[in-house]
C-alpha positions as CSV (number, residue, x, y, z in Angstrom):
1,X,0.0,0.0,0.0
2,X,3.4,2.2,0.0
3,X,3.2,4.7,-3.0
4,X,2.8,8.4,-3.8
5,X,4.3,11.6,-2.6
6,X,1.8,13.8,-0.4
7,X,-0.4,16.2,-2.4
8,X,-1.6,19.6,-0.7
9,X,-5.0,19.9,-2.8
10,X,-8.7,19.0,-1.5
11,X,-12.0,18.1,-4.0
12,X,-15.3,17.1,-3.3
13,X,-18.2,18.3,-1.9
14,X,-18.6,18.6,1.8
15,X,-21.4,19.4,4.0
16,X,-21.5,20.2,7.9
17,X,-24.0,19.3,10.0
18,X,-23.8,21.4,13.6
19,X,-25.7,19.4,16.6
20,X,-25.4,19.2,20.0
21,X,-23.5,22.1,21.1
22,X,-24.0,25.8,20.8
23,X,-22.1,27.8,18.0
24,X,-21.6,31.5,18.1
25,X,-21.1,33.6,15.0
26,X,-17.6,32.2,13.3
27,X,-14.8,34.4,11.8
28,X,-11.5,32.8,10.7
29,X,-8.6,33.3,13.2
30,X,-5.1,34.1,11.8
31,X,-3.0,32.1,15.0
32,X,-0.8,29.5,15.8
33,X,-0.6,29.8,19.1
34,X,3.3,29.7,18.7
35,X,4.0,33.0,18.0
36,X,2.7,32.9,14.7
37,X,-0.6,35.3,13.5
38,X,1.4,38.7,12.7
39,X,3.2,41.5,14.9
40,X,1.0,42.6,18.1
41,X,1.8,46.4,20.1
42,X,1.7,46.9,23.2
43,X,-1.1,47.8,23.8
44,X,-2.5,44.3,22.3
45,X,-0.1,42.1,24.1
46,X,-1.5,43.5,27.2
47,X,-4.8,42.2,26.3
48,X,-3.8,38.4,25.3
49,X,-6.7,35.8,26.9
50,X,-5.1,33.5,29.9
51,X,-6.6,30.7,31.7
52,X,-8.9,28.0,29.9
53,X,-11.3,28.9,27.0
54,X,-14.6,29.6,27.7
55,X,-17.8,27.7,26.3
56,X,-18.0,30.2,24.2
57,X,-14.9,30.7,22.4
58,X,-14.9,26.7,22.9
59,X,-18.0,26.2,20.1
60,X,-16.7,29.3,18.2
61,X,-13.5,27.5,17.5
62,X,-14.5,23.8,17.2
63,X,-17.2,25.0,15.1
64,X,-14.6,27.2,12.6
65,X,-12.5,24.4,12.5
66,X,-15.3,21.8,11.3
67,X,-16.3,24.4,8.5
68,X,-12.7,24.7,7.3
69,X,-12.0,21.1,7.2
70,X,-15.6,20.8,6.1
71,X,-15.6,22.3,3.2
72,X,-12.1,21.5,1.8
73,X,-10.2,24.3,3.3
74,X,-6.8,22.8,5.0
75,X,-5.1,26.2,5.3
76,X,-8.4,27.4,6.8
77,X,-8.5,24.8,9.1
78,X,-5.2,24.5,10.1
79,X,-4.5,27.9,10.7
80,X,-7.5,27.5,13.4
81,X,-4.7,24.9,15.5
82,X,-1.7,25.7,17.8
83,X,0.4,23.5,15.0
84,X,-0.6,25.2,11.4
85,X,2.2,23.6,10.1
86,X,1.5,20.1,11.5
87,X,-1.9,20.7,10.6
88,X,-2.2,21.6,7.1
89,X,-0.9,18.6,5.3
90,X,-2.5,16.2,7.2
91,X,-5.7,18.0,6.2
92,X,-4.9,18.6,2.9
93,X,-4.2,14.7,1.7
94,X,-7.4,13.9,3.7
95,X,-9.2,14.7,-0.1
96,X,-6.9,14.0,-2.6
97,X,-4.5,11.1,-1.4
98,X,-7.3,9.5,0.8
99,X,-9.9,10.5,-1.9
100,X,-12.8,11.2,1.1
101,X,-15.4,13.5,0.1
102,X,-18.9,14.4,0.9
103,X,-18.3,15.1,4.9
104,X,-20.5,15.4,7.2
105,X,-19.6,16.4,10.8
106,X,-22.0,16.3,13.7
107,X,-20.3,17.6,17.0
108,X,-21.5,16.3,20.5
109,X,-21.8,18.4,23.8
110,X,-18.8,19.8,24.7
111,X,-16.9,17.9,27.8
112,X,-15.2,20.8,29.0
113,X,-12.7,21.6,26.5
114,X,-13.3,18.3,24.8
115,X,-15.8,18.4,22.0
116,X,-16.7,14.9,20.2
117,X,-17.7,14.2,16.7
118,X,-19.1,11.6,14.4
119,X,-17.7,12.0,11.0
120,X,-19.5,10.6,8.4
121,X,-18.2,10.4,4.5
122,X,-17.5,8.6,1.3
123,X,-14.7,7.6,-0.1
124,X,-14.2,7.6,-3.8
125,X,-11.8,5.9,-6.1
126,X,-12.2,5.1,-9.9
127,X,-15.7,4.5,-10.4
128,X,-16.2,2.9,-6.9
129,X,-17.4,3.9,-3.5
130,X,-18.3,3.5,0.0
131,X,-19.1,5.6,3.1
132,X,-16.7,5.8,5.7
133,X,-17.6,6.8,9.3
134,X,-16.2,7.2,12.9
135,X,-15.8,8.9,15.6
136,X,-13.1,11.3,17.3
137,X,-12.9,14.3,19.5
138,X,-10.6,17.1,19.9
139,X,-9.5,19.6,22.1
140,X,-9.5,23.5,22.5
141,X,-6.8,25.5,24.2
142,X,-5.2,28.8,24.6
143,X,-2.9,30.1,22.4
144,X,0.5,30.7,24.1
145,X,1.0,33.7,22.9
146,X,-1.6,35.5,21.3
147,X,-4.2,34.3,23.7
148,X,-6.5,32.9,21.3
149,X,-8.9,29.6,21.2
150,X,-7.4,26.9,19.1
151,X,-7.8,23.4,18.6
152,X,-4.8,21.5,20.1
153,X,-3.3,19.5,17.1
154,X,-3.0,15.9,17.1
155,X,-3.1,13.5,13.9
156,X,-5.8,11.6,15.9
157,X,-8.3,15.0,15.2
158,X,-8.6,13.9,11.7
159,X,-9.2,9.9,12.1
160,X,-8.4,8.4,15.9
161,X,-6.2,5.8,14.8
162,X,-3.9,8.3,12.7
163,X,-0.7,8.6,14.3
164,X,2.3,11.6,14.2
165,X,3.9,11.0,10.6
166,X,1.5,8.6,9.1
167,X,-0.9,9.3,5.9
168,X,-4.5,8.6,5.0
169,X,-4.2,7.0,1.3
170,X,-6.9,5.3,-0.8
171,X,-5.5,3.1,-4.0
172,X,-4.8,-0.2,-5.1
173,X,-3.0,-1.9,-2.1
174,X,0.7,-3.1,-2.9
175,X,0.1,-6.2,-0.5
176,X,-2.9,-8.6,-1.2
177,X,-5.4,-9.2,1.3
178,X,-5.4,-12.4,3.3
179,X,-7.8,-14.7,5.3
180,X,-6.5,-15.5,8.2
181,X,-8.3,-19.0,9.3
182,X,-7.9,-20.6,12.9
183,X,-6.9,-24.4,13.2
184,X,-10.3,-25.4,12.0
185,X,-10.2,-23.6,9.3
186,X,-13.3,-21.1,10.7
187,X,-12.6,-17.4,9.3
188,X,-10.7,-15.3,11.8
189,X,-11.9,-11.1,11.0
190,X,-10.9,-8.1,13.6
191,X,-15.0,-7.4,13.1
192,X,-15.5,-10.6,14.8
193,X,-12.3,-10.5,16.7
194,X,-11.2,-7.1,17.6
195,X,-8.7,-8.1,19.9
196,X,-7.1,-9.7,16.3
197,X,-6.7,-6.7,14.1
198,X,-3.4,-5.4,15.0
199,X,-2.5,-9.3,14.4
200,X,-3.8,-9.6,11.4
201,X,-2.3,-6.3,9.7
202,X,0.7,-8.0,10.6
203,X,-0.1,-11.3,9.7
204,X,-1.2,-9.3,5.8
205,X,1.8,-7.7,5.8
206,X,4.3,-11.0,6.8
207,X,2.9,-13.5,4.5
208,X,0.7,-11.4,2.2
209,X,3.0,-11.5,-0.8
210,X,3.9,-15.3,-0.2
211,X,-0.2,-16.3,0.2
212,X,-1.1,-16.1,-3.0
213,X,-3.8,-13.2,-3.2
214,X,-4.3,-10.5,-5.3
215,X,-4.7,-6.9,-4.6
216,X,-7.6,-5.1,-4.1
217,X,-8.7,-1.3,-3.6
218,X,-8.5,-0.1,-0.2
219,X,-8.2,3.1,2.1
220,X,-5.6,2.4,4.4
221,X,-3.6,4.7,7.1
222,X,-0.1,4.2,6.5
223,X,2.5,4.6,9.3
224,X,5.6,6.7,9.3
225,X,7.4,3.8,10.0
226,X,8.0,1.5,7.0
227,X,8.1,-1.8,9.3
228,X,4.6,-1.3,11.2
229,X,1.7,-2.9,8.8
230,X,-0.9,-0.7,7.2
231,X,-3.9,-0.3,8.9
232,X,-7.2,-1.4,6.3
233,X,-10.0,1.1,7.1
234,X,-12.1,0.1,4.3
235,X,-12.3,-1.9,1.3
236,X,-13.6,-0.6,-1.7
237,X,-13.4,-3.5,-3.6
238,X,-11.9,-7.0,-2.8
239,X,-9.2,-8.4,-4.6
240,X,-8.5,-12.4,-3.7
241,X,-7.0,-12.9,-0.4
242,X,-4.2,-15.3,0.0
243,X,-5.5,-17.7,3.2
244,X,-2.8,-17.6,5.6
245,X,-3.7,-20.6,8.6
246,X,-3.1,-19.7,12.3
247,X,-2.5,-21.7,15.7
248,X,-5.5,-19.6,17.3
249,X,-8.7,-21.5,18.0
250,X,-11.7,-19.6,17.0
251,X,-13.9,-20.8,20.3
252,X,-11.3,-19.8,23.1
253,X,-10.4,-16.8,21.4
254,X,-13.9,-15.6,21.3
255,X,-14.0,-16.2,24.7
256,X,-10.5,-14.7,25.3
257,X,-12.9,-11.2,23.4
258,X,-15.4,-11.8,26.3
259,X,-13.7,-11.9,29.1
260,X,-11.3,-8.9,28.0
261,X,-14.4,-7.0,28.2
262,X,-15.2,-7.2,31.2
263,X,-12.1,-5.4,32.7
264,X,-10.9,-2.0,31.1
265,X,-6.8,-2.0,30.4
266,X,-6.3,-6.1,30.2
267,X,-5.2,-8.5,27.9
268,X,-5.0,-12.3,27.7
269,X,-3.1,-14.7,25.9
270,X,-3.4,-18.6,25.7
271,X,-1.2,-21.5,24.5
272,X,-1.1,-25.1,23.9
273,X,1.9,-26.6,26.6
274,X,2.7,-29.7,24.7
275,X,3.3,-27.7,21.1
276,X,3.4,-24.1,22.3
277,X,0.7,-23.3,19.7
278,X,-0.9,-19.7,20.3
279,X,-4.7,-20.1,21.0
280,X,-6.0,-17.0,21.7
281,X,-4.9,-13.3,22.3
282,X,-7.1,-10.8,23.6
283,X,-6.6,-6.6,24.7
284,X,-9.0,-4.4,26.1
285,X,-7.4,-1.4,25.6
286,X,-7.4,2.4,25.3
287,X,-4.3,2.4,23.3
288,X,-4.8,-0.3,21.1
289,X,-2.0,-1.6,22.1
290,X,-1.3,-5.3,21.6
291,X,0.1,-5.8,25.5
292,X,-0.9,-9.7,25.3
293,X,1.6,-10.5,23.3
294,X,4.3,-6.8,23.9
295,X,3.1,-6.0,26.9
296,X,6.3,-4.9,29.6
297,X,5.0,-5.3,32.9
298,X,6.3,-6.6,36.4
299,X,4.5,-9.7,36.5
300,X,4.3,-9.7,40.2
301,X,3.9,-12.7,42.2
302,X,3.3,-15.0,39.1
303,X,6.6,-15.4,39.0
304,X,7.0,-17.0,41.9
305,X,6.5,-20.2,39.4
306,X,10.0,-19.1,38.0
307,X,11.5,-18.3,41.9
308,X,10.3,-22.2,42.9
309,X,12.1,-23.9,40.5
310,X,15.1,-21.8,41.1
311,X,15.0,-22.7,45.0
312,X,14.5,-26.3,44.3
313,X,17.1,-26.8,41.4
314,X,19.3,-25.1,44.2
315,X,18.6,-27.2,46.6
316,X,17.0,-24.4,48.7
317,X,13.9,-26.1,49.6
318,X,11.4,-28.1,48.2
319,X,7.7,-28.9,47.8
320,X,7.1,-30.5,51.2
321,X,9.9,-29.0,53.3
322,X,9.3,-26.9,56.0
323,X,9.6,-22.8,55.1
324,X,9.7,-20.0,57.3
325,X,7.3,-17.3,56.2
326,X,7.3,-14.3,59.1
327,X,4.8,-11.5,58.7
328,X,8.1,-9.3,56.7
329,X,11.4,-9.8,55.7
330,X,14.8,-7.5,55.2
331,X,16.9,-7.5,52.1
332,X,19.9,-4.9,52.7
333,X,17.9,-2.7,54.7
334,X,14.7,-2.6,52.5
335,X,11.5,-4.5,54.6
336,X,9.8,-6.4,52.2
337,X,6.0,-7.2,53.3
338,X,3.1,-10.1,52.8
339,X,-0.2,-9.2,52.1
340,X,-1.7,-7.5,55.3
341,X,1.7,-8.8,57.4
342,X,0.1,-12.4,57.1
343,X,2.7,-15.3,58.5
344,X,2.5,-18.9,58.2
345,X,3.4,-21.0,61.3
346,X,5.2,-24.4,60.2
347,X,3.8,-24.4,56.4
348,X,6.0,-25.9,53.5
349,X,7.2,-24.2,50.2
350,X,3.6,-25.3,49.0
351,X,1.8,-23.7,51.6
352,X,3.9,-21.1,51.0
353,X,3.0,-20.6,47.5
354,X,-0.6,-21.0,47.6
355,X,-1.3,-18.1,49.7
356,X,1.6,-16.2,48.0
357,X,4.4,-15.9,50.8
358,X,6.3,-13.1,49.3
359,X,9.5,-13.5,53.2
360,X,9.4,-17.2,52.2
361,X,10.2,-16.6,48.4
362,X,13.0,-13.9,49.1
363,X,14.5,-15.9,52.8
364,X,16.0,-18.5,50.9
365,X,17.9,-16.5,48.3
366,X,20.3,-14.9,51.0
367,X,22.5,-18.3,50.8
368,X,23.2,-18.0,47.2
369,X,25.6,-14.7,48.0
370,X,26.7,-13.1,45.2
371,X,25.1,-15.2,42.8
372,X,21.4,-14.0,43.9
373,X,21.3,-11.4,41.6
374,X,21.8,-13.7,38.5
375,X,20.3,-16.9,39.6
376,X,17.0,-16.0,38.3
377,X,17.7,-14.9,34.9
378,X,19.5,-17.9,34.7
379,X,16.6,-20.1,35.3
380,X,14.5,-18.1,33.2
381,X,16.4,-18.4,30.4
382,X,18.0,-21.8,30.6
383,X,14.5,-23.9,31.5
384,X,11.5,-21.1,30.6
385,X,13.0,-19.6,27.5
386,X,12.6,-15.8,28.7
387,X,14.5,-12.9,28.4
388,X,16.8,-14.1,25.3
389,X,15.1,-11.5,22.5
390,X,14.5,-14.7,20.1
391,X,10.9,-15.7,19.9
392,X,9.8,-16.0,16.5
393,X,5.8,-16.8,16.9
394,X,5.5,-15.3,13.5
395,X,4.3,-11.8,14.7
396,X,6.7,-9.1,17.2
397,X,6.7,-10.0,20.7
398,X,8.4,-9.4,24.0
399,X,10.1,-12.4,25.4
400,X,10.6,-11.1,29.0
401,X,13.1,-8.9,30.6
402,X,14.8,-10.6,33.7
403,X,18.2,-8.3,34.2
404,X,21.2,-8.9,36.9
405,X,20.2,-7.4,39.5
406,X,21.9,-6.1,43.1
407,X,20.7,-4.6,46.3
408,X,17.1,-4.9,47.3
409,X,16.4,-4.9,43.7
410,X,17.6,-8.8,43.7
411,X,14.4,-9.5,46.4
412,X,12.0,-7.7,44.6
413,X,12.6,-9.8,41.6
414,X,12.1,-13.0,43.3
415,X,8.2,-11.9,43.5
416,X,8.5,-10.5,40.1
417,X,8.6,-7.0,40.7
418,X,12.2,-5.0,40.9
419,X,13.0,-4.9,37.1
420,X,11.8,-7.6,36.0
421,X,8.9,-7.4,33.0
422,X,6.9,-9.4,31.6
423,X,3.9,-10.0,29.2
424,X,0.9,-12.3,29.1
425,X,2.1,-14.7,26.6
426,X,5.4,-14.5,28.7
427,X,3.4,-16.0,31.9
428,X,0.8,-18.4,29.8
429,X,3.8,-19.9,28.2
430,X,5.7,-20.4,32.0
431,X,2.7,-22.2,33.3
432,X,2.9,-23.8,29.7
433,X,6.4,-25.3,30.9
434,X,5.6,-26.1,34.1
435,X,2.7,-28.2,33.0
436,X,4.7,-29.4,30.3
437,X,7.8,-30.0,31.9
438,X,9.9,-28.7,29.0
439,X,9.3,-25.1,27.5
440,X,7.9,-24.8,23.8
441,X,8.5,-21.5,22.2
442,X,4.3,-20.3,21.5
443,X,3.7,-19.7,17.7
444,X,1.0,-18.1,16.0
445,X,1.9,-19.2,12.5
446,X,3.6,-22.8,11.4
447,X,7.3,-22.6,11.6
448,X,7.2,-24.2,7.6
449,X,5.9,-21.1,6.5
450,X,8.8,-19.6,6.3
451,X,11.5,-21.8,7.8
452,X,12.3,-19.3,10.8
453,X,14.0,-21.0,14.1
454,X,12.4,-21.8,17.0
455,X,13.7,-20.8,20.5
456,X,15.0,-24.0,22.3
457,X,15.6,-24.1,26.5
458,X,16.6,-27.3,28.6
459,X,14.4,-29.5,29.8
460,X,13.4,-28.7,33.7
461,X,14.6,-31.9,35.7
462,X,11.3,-34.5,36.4
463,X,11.2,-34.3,39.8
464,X,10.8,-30.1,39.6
465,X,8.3,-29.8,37.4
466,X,6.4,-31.9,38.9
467,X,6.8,-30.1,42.3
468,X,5.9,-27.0,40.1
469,X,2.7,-28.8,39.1
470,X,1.6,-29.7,42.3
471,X,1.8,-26.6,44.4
472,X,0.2,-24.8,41.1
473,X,-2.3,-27.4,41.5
474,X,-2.9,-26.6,45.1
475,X,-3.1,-23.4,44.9
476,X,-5.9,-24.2,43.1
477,X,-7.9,-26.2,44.8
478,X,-7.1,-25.8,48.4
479,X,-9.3,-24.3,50.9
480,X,-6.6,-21.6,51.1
481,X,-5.2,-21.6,48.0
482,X,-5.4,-18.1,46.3
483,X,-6.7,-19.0,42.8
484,X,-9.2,-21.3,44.2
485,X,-12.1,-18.9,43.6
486,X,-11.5,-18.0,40.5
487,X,-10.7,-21.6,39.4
488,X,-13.6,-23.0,40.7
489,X,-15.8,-23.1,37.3
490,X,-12.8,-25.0,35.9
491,X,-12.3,-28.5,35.0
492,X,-9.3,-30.9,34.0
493,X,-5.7,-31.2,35.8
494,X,-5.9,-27.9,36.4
495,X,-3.1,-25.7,38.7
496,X,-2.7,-21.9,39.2
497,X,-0.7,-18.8,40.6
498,X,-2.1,-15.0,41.2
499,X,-0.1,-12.3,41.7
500,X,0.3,-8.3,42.1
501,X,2.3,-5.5,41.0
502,X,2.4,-2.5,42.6
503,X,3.4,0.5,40.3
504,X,4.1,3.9,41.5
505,X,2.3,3.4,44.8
506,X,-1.1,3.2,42.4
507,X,-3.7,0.2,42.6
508,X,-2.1,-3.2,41.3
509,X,-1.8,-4.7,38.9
510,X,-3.8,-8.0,38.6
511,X,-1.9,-11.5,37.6
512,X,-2.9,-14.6,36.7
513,X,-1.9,-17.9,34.9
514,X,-2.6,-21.3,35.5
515,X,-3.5,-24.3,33.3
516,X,-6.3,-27.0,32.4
517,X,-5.9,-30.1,30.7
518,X,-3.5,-28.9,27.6
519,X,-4.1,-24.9,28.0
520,X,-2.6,-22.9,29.8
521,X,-3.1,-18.8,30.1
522,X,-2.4,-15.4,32.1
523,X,-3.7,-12.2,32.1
524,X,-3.3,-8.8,33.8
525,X,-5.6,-6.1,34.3
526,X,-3.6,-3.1,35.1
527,X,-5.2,-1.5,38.6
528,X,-7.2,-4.5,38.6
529,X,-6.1,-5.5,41.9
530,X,-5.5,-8.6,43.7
531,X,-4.7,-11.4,41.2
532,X,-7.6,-13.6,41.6
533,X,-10.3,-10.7,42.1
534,X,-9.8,-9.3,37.9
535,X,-7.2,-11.3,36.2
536,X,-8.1,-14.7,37.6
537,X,-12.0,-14.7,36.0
538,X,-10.6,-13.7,32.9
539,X,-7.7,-16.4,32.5
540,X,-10.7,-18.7,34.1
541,X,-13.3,-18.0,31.3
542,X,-10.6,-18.8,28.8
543,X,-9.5,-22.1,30.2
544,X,-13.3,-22.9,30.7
545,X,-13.8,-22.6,26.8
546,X,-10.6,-24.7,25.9
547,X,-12.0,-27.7,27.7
């Protein structure tokens, strides 16, 4: 879809329809905001506006700008914003290289200085045509030095998922379409999926040449940055997508959609443990952002999965021996703290783990002396495959970020906080290895497709996975085991872990993998919480539906 130079002209017809907020009469301001709009005298600069717009000056601007942009009119328009020079091409190729005509803009109530809009339009291109519509809002602020009203300038004005650089085009598209199917074969589209468009431009973009499609006419925002897919806004006419087959199965994924909704800011990703085969990948997201599967977050006490094997392959404890876990523990003058200052008298590494112990998972590192700060990214990388920059599921990821660390930044990585960062898929695809007993790099695509290498890590000894089972297991199941609740609805061999991040001395972050059967999957819900109170339902509903 990469061709053409930017063109600075407008056509078409356009129409404005004002609703919903008040408009006062409209003259066309000559400001930037940045010192642009002519030469003032004194006596004018003494009378420059401060503080925030009024309602007033609020419709007159948003109102100005609409009619500009409107009718065609980029200068007009963009002279209204505190970026003219920003502004003005971005408005200009909205006609001509995007080829949208025929406008129609209906403003909502102004939200303070907010003002949302529905846009609605149609797009033109050699004979064929389609409306477009959405919605976006913008924002009006005080010039900085003139004093005036002005709409503050982001791409997003024009279309909410154009960002700083990128272009609105319309044309034939350089990459065919595709169809991506799910291991069934059952249609997999981001109007079904949401959660899947992001993954699927990438998906077009990877294997669309290779597929065997044929190009169609589309309008498409294209990014600044020539590695990031296109992003299909509307299809004109349909050439013949190449069918490109995925790992994702079209039932756990749609529940992977549901249960995503149900939280604001979380995402969810699933995988097989005895192939590593991506099932489903889900964000519920402001941003858009694809945090399931590039997601950098401290992953909290889910990695505690990571810290047991560590302290058993070290002969530190294991499963059944006896732990101390005192209300707080001391790591070079930093207190660390359970939940509430809870203790455990006489439990074992099990016990410990089921109601998330964070003294008894940081105690036992103090022995391993200068080597505690490395010791975990060791394990992570040599039996769990993290941290190493070499997945290759077929679309970008994060594999996990597990540093050497020192000080009281060594204990806070032992309950996965410190600088250690994870994703979703990251934590689905540890409980992946600790059901499977041997990690198996997740995929979204078949590795024949294009003969990339898998990552490879050793096998964890028998005897530790299988303690890694069993207190994920318990913590399941056990009266006070803190995944119980949330797993209760589930069925099969089925083990968990929860956990929380605190970040910035805000509401946690909620964690929480676990497996059933052949599935395993984690989730956070940033400020969700306690693990098993947002996270936990959500890995729970997923699990439920690969059963």
């Amino acid at each position: 879809m990469r061709s053409g130079a930017k063109v600075a002209v407008i056509g078409g017809a356009f129409v404005l329809v004002a609703g919903g907020i008040g408009y006062g009469a409209y003259s066309m301001l000559g400001d930037t905001g940045g010192g642009g709009g002519g030469t003032q005298s004194a006596s004018q600069s003494s009378k420059v506006k401060t503080g925030p717009p009024s309602a007033e000056e609020i419709a007159e601007t948003s109102k100005g700008f609409f009619d500009a942009w409107a009718a065609g009119d980029a200068s007009a328009a963009a002279v209204l914003t505190n970026n003219e020079a920003g502004a003005e091409p971005v408005l200009a190729s909205y006609g001509e290289d995007a080829h949208i005509g025929k406008v129609k803009i209906t403003p909502g109530p102004a939200v303070g200085t907010k003002v949302p809009y529905t846009v609605k339009a149609t797009v033109a291109y050699e004979g064929k045509s389609k409306p477009l519509s959405y919605a976006s809002e913008l924002t009006v602020v005080r010039g900085l030095t003139t004093g005036k009203a002005l709409v503050d300038w982001e791409p997003t004005v024009v279309h909410p998922q154009l960002t700083e650089g990128a272009t609105l085009k319309t044309g034939e598209s350089s990459t065919p379409a595709i169809e991506a199917i799910d291991r069934n074969g059952t249609v997999l589209t981001k109007e079904k999926y949401p959660s899947l468009g992001p993954i699927l431009d990438t998906l077009r973009q990877k294997y669309g040449e290779t597929a065997g499609g044929s190009a169609g006419i589309e309008t498409w925002i294209e990014p600044a940055d020539a590695s990031q897919p296109d992003v299909n806004l509307l299809t004109l006419s349909k050439g013949k997508p190449g069918k490109v087959q995925t790992t994702l199965d079209a039932n756990t994924q749609a529940a992977a959609e549901r249960a995503v909704k149900k939280f604001g800011e979380s995402s969810v990703a699933a995988v097989q443990p005895s192939t590593g085969a991506i099932r489903a990948i889900a964000n519920n997201r402001s941003d858009g952002f694809n945090a399931a599967m590039s997601g950098q977050l401290a992953p909290g006490s889910t990695m505690k999965i990571v810290t047991a094997a560590m302290i058993i392959q070290n002969g530190l404890g294991s499963m059944g021996a006896k732990v101390e876990c005192p209300p707080t523990v001391s790591w070079e003058g930093v207190t660390f703290h359970n939940l509430k200052d809870f203790s455990i008298a006489n439990g074992t590494l099990r016990d410990a783990f089921a109601r998330s112990c964070n003294s008894t998972f940081i105690k036992p590192i103090k022995p391993l002396g200068d080597r505690a700060g490395s010791a975990l990214g060791q394990e992570s990388r040599d039996y769990f495959g993290l941290g190493r920059d070499n997945w290759q599921t077929g679309v970008p990821t994060f594999d996990g970020s597990i540093p050497e660390s020192s000080g009281a930044e060594t204990a806070a990585s032992y309950i996965g906080q410190g600088k250690v960062l994870m994703s979703p898929l990251n934590m689905a695809s540890v409980s992946a290895t600790a059901k499977n007993g041997v990690f198996k790099q997740p995929y979204l695509v078949s590795r024949e497709l294009d003969n990339r290498p898998f990552a490879t890590a050793r096998p964890l000894p028998a005897g530790v996975a299988e303690q890694l089972r069993e207190m994920m297991r318990y913590t399941a199941t056990s009266p006070n085991g803190t995944g119980t609740k949330a797993m209760a609805g589930v069925g099969g061999d089925k083990g968990a872990k929860t956990g929380s991040a605190e970040v910035d001395g805000q509401t946690s972050n909620s964690w929480f993998t676990g497996f059933s059967n052949d599935l395993a999957a984690a989730a956070v819900v940033q400020s969700g919480g306690h693990g098993g109170d947002a996270a936990g339902p959500v890995v729970a509903e997923v699990l439920r539906a690969g059963q």
